[in-house]
C-alpha positions in Angstrom: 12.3 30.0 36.1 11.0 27.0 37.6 9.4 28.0 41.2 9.1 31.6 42.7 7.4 32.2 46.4 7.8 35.3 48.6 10.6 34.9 49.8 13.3 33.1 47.0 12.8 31.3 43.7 14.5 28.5 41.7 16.2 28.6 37.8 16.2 25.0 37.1 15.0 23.4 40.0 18.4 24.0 41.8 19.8 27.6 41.4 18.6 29.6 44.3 18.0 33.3 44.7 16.4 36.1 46.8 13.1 37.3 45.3 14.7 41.1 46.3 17.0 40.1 43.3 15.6 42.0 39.9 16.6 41.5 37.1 18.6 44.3 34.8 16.5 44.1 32.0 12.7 43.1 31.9 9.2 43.7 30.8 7.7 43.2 34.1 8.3 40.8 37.1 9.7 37.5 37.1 7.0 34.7 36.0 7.3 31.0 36.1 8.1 30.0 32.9 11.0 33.5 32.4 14.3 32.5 30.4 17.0 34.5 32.0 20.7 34.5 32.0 22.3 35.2 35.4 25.2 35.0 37.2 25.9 32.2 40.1 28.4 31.7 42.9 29.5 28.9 45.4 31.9 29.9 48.1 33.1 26.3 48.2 33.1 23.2 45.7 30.4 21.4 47.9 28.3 24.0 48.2 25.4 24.8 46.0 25.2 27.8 44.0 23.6 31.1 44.6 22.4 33.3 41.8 23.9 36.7 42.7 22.9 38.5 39.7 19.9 38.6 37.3 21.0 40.3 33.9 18.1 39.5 32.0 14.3 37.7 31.9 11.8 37.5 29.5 9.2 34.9 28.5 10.0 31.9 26.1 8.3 33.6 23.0 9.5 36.8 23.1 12.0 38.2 20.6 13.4 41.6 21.9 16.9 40.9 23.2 19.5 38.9 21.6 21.9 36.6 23.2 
């Protein structure tokens, strides 16, 4: 997780998604910082994607959930 505002945040600088988006499994909100795995769309090759699903966050030195 690499920026988070009101309104959206960022995975990587570049994968965009509503901040109404939650993610499946997590020990609290999302926090700079957050691995997650996710799931991403594009409707057309030029277009950027849009995370459209959250399955997971938790911080970097966590070790409860496997990959």
């Amino acid at each position: 997780m690499t920026q988070l505002n009101d309104q959206y945040g960022l995975i990587d600088g570049e994968l965009y998604f509503l901040r109404s988006l939650k993610p499946k499994v997590s020990r609290g909100p999302l926090r700079l910082g957050d691995c997650v795995k996710y799931r991403a769309q594009r409707q057309h090759e030029n277009q950027q994607w849009t995370v459209i699903e959250i399955l997971w966050a938790r911080t970097d030195d966590e070790n409860w959930i496997e990959n």
